[in-house]
C-alpha positions, -999 to 999 in steps of 0.1 A, spaced: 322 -93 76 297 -79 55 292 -84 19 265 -76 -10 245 -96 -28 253 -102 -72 226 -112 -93 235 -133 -122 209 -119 -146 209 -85 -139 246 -85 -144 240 -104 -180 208 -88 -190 223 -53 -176 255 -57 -198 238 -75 -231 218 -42 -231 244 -14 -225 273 -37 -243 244 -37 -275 239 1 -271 274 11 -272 281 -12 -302 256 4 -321 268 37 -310 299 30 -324 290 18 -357 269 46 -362 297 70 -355 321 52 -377 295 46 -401 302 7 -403 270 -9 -409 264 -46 -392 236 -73 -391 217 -72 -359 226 -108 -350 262 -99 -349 256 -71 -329 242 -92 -300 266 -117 -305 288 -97 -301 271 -79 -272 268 -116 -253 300 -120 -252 312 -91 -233 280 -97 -211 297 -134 -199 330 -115 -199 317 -99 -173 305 -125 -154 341 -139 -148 346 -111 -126 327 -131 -100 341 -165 -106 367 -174 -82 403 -177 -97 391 -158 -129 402 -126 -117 436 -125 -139 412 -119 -172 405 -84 -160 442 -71 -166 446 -48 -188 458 -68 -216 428 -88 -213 404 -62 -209 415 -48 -243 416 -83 -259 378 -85 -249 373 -53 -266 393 -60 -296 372 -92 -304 335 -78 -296 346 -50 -323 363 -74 -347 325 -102 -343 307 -68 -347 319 -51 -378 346 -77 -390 363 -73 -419 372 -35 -413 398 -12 -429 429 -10 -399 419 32 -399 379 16 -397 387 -6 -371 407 14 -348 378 41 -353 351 17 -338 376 2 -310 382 42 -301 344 51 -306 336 18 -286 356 29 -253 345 67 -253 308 57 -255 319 32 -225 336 55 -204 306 79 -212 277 58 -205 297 43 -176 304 74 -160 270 85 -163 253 52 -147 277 56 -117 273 89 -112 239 91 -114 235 62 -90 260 82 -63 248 114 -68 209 99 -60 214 79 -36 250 76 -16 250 88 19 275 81 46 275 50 48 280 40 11 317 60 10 335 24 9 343 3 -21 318 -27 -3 293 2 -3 296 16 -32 293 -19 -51 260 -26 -25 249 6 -36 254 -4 -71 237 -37 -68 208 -23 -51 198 4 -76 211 -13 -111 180 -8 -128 175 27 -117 206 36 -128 208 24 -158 178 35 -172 185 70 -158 220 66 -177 203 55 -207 180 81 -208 206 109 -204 233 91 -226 199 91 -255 188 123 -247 224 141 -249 227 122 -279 199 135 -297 207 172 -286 239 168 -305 227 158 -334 200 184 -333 230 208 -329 246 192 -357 222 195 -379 216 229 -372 253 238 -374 257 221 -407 223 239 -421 236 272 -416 271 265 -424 255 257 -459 241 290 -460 251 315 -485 239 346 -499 246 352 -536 238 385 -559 234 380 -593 242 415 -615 234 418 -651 233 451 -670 234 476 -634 207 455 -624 212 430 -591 187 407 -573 198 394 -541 187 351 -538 195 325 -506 217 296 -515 227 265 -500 262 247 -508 255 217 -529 288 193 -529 271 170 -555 269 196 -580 299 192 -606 280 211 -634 302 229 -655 298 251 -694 314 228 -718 322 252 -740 345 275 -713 343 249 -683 332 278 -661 309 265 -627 275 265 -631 251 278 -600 219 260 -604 190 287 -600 155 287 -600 141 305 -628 116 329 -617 145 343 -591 160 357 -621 128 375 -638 139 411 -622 174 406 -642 152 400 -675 136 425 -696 96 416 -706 102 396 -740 129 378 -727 107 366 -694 79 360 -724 99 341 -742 112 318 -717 80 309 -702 65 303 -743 92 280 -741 86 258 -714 109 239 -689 123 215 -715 129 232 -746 159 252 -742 173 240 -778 143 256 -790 147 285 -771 177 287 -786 168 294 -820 145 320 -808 170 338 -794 187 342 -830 200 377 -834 195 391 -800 218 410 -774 208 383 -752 219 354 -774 253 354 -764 244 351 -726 227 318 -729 242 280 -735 231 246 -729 242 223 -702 243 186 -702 236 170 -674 219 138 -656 203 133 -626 185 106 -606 151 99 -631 167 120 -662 197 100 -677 201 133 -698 185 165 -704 199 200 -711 200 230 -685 192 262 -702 226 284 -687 225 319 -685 261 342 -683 257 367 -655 281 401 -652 293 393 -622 280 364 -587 289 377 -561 290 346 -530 287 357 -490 292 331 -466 305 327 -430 344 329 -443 336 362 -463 327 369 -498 334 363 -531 331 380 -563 330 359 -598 324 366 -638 333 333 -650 299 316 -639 272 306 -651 238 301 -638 217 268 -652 181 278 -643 160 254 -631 118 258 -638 112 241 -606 113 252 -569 145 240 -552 127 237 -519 144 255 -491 168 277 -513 168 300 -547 204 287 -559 226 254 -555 263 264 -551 291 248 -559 315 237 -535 340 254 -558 329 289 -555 336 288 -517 372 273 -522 387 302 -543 
């Protein structure tokens, strides 16, 4: 009768590591944060779980009902107390990184390294036992690597999908800027409760006739009540306002806004045309964009 040989350590050490990585996964998915000490608790005791696969008479702990019991309390010493929605997130984000990373590990071993005379279940397992380390690391690697290729592809997908091109017309003039959607911007005119589009200021200069650009820069970034008063008795006056508003290092300040003819907002699901907005301009550079966008404007 043949038989294969099972290494206590490798099969503890092999599932401490794997049962740690998916657990960590998981959280990261559901966005549950956890110490690290529960996470290898937690990860040790599906490692000796496993060992009772090898004990003689202990094979009734690998029914089904048992097998999710084991999963249900590595989850619960992971991330406990969780939400019931939470919890059945992790459990569900727990067994598709398992099947995943499982799959991978045993097909990578078979497709390496099975021949002939590995096509039964004792060879298969010998097989197994044999290149454990191989495997695993191979799976590890790939499981990582795909990993980090999605996220790249996230990223990406979520940076353009915040793309938008906006137009700005005032007077039968237009300037064209690049705009990202900004869901943390609630800013809105208090005297008509329009949206504000947070611009930089020197994007609009085209829109602006000389003494209005002179005037603005005299001014200075903070000094739109003063700015104000200067603006006494113009055409323009009516176009500008001031907007309240805090952000992290200001607890307040005032946004010069400016009242456009007409925004117009392209984006993936079309375009949009608006005349109730209002553009706060912002003297600073906004880094990889002209305008931040309300999520508003896309919604209507």
């Amino acid at each position: 009768m043949g038989g294969y040989v099972v290494y206590v350590d490798q099969v503890l050490a092999g599932n401490l590591l794997l049962n740690y990585l998916l657990l960590w996964v998981a959280g990261r998915l559901s966005r549950v944060r956890a110490p690290l000490y529960r996470l290898w608790l937690s990860s040790l005791l599906g490692s000796v779980y496993s060992l009772l696969l090898f004990v003689p008479g202990c094979q009734v702990f690998f029914l089904l009902p048992c097998k999710v019991l084991a999963s249900v309390l590595m989850v619960l010493l992971a991330f406990a107390p969780l939400s019931l929605p939470r919890f059945f997130s992790c459990l569900a984000l727990f067994y598709l990184s398992s099947f995943m990373l499982g799959g991978i590990w045993l097909g990578t071993i078979y497709f390496l390294y099975a021949d002939s005379r590995s096509l039964s279940a004792a060879g298969l397992l010998g097989l197994v036992s044999r290149h454990y380390w191989t495997g695993l690391v191979l799976a590890l690697a790939v499981f990582a690597g795909g990993g980090a290729a999605l996220a790249l592809w996230r990223h990406r997908w979520r940076s353009r999908a915040c793309q938008v091109g906006l137009a700005v017309e005032v007077e039968g003039c237009r300037v064209e800027l690049e705009g990202m959607v900004d869901t943390g911007n609630s800013l809105r005119d208090p005297l008509t409760g329009h949206p504000v589009v947070v611009v930089e200021r020197e994007a609009l200069w085209p829109l602006l006739p000389p003494p209005m650009r002179l005037l603005l820069e005299k001014e200075g970034r903070e000094e739109g009540a003063a700015l104000m008063l200067g603006l006494a008795g113009s055409s323009w006056a009516r176009r500008f306002c001031l907007i309240p508003f805090r952000s992290l290092g200001t607890e307040r300040g005032m946004l010069l806004g400016f009242r456009p003819d007409l925004v117009e907002v392209r984006h993936e699901g079309g375009r949009c045309q608006f005349r109730e907005v209002v553009l706060g301009l912002y003297a600073r550079p906004l880094g990889n964009c002209q305008a931040l966008v309300p999520l508003d404007l896309l919604g209507n």
